[in-house]
BASE-598220 format. One record per atom (N, C-alpha, C): z, y, x; atom name; residue in three letters. Coordinates in steps of 0.05 Angstrom, whole numbers, plus 5000, padded with zeros to 4 digits. Example, Ala and Ser with C-alpha at 12.3 -4.5 7.8 and 13.67 -1.06 7.14 Angstrom:
// BASE-598220
{pavo {5156,4886,5264},N,Ala}
{pavo {5156,4910,5246},CA,Ala}
{pavo {5156,4934,5264},C,Ala}
{pavo {5142,4955,5257},N,Ser}
{pavo {5143,4979,5273},CA,Ser}
{pavo {5157,5001,5258},C,Ser}
//
This chain:
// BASE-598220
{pavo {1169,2761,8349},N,Unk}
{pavo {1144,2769,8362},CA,Unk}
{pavo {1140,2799,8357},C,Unk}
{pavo {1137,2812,8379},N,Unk}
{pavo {1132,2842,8368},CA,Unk}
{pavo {1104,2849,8363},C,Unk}
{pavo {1107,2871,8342},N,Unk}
{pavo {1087,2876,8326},CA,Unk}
{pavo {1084,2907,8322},C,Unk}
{pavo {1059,2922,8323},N,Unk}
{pavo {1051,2944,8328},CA,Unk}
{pavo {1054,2954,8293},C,Unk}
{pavo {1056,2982,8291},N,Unk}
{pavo {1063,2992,8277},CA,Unk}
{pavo {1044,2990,8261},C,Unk}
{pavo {1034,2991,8230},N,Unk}
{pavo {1011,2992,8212},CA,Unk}
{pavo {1002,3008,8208},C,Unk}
{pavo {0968,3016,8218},N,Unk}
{pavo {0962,3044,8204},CA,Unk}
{pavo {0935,3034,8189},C,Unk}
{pavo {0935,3052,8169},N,Unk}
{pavo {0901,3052,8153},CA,Unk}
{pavo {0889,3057,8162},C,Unk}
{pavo {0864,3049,8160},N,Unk}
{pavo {0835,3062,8172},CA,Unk}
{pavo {0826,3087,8159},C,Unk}
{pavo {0834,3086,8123},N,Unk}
{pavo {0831,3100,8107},CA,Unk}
{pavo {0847,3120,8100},C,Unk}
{pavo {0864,3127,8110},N,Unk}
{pavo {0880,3164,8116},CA,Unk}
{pavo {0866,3176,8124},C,Unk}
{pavo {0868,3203,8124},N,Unk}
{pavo {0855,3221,8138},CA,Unk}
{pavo {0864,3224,8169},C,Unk}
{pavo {0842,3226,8185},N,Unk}
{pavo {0857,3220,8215},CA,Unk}
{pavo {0873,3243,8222},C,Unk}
{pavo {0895,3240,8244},N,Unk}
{pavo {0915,3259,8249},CA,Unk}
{pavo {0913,3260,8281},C,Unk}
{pavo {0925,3286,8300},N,Unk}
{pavo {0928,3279,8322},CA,Unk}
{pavo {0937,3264,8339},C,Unk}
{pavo {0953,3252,8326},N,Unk}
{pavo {0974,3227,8331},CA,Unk}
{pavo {0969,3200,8318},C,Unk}
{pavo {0946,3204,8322},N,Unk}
{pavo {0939,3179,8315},CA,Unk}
{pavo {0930,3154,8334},C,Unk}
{pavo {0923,3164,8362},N,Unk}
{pavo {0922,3140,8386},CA,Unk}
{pavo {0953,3129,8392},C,Unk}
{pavo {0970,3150,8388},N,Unk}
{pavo {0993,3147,8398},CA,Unk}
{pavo {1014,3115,8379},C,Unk}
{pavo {1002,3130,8352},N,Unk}
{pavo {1023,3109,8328},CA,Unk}
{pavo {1009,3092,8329},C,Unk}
{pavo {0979,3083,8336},N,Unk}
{pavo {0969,3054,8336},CA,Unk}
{pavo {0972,3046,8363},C,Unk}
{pavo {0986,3054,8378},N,Unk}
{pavo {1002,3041,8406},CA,Unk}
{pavo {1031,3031,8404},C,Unk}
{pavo {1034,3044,8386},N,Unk}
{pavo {1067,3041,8381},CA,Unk}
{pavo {1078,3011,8369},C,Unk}
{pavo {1106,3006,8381},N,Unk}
{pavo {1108,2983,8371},CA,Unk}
{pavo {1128,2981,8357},C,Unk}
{pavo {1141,2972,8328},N,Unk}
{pavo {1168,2968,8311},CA,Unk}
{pavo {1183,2966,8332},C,Unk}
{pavo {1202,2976,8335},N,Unk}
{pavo {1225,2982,8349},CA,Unk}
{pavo {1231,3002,8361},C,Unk}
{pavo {1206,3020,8374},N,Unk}
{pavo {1206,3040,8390},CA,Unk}
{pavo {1216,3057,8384},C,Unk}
{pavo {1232,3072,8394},N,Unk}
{pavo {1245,3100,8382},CA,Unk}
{pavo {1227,3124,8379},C,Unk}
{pavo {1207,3128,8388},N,Unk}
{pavo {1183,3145,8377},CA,Unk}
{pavo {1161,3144,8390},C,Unk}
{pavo {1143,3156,8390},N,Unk}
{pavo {1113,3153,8389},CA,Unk}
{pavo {1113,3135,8423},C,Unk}
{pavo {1094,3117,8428},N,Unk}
{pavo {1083,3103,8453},CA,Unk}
{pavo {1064,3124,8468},C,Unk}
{pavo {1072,3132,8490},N,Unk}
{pavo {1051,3149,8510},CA,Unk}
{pavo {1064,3176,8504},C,Unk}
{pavo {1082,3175,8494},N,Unk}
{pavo {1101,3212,8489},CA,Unk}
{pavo {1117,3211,8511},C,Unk}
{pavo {1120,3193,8533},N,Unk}
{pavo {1139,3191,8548},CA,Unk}
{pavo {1121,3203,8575},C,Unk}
{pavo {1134,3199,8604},N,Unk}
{pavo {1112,3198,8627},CA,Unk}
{pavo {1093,3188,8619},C,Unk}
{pavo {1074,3192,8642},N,Unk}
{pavo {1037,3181,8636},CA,Unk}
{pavo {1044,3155,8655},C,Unk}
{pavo {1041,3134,8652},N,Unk}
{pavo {1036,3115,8665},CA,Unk}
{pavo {1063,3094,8663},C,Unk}
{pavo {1085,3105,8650},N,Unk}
{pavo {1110,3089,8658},CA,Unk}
{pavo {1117,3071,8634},C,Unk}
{pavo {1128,3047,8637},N,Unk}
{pavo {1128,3040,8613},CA,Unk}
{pavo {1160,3022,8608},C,Unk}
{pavo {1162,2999,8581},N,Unk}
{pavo {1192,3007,8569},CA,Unk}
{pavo {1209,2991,8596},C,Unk}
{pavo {1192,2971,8608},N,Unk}
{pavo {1209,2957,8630},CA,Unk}
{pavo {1220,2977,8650},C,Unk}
{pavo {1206,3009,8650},N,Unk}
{pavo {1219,3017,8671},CA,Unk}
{pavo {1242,3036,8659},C,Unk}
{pavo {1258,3036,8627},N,Unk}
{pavo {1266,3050,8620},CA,Unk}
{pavo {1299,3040,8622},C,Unk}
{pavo {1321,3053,8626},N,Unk}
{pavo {1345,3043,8616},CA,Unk}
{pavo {1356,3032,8602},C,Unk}
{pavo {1345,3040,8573},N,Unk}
{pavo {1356,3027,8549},CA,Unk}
{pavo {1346,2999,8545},C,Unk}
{pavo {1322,2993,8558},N,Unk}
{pavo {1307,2974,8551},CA,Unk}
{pavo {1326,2949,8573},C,Unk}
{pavo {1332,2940,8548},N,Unk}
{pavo {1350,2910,8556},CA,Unk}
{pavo {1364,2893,8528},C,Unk}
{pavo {1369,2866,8543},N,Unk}
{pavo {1387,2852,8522},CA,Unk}
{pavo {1415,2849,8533},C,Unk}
{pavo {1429,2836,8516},N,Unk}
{pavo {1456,2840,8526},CA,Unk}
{pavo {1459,2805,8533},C,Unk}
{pavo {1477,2808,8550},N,Unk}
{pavo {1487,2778,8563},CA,Unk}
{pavo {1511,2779,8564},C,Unk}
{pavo {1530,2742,8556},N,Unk}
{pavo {1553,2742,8556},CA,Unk}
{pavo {1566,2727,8584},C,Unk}
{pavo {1587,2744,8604},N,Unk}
{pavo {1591,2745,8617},CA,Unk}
{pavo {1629,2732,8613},C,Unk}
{pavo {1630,2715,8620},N,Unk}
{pavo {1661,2705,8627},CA,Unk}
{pavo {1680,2714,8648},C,Unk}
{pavo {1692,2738,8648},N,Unk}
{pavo {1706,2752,8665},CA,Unk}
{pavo {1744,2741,8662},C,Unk}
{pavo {1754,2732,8673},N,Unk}
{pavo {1779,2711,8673},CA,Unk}
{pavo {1783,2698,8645},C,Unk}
{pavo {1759,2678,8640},N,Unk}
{pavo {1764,2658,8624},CA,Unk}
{pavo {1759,2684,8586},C,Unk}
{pavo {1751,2708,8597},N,Unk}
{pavo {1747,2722,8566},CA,Unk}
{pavo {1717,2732,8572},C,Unk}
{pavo {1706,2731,8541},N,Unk}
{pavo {1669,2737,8541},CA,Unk}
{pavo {1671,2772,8548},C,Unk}
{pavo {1653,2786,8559},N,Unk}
{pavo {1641,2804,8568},CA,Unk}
{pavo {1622,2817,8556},C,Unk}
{pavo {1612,2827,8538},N,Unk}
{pavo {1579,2828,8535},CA,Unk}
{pavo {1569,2850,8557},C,Unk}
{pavo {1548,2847,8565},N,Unk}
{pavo {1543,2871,8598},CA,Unk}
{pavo {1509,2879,8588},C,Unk}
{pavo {1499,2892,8594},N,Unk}
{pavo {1475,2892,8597},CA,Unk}
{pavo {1456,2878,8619},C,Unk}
{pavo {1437,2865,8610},N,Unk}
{pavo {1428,2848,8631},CA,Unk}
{pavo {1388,2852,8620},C,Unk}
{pavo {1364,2848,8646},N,Unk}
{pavo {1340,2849,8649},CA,Unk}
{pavo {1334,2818,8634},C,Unk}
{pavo {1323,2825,8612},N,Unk}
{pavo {1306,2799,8588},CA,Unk}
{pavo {1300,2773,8614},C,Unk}
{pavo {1302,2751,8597},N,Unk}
{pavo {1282,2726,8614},CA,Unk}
{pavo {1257,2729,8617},C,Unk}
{pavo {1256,2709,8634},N,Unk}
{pavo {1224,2710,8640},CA,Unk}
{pavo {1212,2675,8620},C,Unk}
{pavo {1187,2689,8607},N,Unk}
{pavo {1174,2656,8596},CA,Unk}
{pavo {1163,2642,8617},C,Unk}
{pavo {1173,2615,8610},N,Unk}
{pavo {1171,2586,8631},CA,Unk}
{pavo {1131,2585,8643},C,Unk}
{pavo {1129,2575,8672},N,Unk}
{pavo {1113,2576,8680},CA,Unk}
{pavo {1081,2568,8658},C,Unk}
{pavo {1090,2550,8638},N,Unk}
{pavo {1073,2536,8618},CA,Unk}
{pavo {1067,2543,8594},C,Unk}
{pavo {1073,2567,8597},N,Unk}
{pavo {1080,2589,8570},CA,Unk}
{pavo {1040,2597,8572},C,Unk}
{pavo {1041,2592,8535},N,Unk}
{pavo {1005,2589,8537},CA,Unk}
{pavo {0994,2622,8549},C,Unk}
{pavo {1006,2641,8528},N,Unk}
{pavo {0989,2661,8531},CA,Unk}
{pavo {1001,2674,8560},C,Unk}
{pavo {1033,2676,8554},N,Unk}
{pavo {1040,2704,8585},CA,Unk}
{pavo {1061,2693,8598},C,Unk}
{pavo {1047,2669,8609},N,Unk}
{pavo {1065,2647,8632},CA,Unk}
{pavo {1076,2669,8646},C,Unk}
{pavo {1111,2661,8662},N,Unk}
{pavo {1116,2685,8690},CA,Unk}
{pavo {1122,2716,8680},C,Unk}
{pavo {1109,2719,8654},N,Unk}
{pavo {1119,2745,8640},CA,Unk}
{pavo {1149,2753,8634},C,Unk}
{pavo {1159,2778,8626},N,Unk}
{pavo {1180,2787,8616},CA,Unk}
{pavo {1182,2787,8590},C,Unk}
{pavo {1201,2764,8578},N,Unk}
{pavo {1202,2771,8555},CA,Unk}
{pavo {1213,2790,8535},C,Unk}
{pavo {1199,2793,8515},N,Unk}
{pavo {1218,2821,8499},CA,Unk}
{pavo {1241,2826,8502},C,Unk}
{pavo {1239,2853,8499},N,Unk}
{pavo {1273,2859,8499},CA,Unk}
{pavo {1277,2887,8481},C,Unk}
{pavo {1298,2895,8468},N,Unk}
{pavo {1306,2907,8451},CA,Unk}
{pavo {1309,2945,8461},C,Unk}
{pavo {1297,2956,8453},N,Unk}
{pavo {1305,2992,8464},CA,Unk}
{pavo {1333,2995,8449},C,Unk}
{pavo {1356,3007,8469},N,Unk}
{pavo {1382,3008,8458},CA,Unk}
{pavo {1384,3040,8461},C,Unk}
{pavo {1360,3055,8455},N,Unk}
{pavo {1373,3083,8435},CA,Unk}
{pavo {1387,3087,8414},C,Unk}
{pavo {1417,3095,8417},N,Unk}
{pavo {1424,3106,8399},CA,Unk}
{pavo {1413,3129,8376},C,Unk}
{pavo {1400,3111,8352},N,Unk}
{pavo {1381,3136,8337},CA,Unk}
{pavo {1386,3113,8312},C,Unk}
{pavo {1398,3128,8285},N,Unk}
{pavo {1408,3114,8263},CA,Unk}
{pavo {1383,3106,8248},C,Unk}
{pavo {1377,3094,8235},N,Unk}
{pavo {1355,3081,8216},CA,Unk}
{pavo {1332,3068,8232},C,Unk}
{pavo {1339,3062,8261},N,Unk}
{pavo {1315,3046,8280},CA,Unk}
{pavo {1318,3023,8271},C,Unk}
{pavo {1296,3018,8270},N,Unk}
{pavo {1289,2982,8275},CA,Unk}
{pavo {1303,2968,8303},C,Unk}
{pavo {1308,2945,8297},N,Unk}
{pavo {1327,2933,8321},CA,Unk}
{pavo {1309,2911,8332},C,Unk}
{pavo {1286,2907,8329},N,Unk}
{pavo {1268,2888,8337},CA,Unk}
{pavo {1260,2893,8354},C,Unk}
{pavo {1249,2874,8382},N,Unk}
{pavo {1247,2877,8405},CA,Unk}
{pavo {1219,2884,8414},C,Unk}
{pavo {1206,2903,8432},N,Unk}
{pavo {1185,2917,8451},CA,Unk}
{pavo {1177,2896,8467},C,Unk}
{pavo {1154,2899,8472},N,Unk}
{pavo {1145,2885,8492},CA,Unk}
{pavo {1156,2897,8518},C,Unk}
{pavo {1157,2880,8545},N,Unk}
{pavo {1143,2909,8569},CA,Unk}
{pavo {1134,2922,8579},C,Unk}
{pavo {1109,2920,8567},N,Unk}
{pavo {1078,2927,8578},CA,Unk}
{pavo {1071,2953,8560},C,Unk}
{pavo {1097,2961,8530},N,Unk}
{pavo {1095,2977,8511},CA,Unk}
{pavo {1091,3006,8535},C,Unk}
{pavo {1080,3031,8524},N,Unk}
{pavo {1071,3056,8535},CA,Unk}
{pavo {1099,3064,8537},C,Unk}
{pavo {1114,3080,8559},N,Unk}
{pavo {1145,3090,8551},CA,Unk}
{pavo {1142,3114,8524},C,Unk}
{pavo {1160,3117,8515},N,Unk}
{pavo {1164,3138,8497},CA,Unk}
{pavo {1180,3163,8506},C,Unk}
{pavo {1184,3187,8495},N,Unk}
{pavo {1201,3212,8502},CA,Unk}
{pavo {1225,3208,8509},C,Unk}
{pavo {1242,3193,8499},N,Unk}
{pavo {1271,3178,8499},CA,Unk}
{pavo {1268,3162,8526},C,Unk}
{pavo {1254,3169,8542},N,Unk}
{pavo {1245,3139,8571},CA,Unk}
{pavo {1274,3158,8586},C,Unk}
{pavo {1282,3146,8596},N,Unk}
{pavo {1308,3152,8625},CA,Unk}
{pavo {1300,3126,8645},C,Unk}
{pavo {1291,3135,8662},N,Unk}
{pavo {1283,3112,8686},CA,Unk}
{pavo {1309,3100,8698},C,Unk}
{pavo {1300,3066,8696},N,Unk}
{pavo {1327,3057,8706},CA,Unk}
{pavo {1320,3058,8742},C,Unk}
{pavo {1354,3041,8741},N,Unk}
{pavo {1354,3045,8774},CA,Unk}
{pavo {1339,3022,8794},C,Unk}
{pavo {1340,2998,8778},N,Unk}
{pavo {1325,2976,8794},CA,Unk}
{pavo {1313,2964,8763},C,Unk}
{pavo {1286,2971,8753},N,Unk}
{pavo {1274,2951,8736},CA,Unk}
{pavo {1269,2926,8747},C,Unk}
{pavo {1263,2912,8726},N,Unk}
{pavo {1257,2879,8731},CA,Unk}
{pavo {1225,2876,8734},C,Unk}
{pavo {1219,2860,8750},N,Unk}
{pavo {1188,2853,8758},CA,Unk}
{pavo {1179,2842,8735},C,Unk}
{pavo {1153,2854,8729},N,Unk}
{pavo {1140,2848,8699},CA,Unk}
{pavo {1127,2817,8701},C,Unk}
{pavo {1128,2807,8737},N,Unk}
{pavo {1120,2780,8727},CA,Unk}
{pavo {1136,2762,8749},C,Unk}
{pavo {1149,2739,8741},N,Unk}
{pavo {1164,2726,8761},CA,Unk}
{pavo {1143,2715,8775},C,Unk}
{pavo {1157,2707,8805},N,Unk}
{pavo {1146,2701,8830},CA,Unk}
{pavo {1136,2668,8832},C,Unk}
{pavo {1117,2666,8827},N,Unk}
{pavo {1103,2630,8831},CA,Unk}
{pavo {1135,2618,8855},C,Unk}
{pavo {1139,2600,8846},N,Unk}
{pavo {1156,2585,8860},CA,Unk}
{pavo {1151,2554,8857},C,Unk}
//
């Protein structure tokens, strides 16, 4: 389950402080340092990997997260987490929401995945 970064109420406030209580464990740096409006579903790195069987041998490829089942309580039809694959040493490997603010590290992909699957 992803989970937003921890801050005190009781530090002294800093400028960066809307930004790190947006931010979520995994992110490679601050939430909202990226474009204004874009977020991690529309970024490149943002994916999981899938195993692909290419003549009878596994693959791993990059592939767009599942979507949770229509009966899913809180975010039926939603995208579920998926992992930011910046190369940056001492990151957390825990997965972002999609709805997370992009960060500076954003590279817009070429076809993102729809943030909510289609009623069928």
């Amino acid at each position: 389950m992803p989970r937003l970064l921890k801050m005190s109420d009781h530090m002294t406030a800093a400028p960066c402080d809307p930004q790190a209580r947006q931010t979520y464990v995994g992110q490679v740096h601050f939430a909202g340092s990226g474009p204004e409006g874009r977020t991690c579903r529309e970024c490149r790195h943002w994916f999981v990997w899938k195993n692909v069987f290419d003549e009878g041998l596994p693959r791993r490829v990059p592939s767009p997260p599942p979507y949770y089942g229509a009966k899913h309580k809180e975010t039926a039809n939603e995208l579920m987490p998926a992992r930011c694959h910046v190369p940056l040493p001492g990151k957390a490997r825990l997965s972002v929401p999609h709805h997370a603010a992009a960060c500076r590290f954003f590279d817009p992909a070429e076809h993102p995945p729809a943030a909510m699957r289609d009623e069928e």
